[in-house]
C-alpha positions, 0 to 999 in steps of 0.5 A, a space after each residue: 296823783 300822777 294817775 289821777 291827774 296825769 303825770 304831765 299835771 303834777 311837779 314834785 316839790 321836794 325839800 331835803 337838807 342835803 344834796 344826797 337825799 334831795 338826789 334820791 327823792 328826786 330820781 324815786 319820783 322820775 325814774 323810781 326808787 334806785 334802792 328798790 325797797 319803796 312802793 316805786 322800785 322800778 316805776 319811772 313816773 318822770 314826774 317834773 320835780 323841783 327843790 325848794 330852794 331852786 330859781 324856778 321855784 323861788 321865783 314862782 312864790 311870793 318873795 315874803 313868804 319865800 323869805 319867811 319860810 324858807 330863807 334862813 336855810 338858804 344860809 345853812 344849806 348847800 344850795 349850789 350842790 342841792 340845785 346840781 342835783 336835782 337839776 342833774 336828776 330832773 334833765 335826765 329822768 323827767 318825761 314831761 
């Protein structure tokens, strides 16, 4: 998709459970797989990527559905440390 449509038209919207596998996926899509065992070891593509459960995405969505698909995680996920690291991954790595 990134070459396709340029890197600078896509965002990534991720949705893992935890802080520490969002953290991975994010920093696979912006600066490459740091385990180096996927197709993107060592391609920084610096896609723009959010969690769902970020303000910014959260915001951009219709508040019922949101609350229908994703709201009931919000109350067993981490959401603070999952926002901290995506938000920390995103800053650091993203080019667009």
């Amino acid at each position: 998709m990134a070459e396709k449509y340029g890197a600078e038209n896509c965002i990534v919207l991720i949705g893992g459970s935890e802080a520490e596998s969002s953290e991975l996926a994010a920093e696979t899509v912006t600066a490459g797989d740091p385990t180096f065992a996927g197709p993107l070891a060592g391609v920084p593509l610096g896609l723009k990527v959010y969690h769902a459960v970020e303000p910014e995405f959260k915001e951009s969505v219709d508040e019922d559905v949101y609350d229908d698909q994703i709201g009931m995680m919000e109350m067993v996920l981490e959401v603070d440390d999952i926002v901290e690291a995506v938000s920390t991954i995103r800053n650091e790595h993203t080019q667009f």
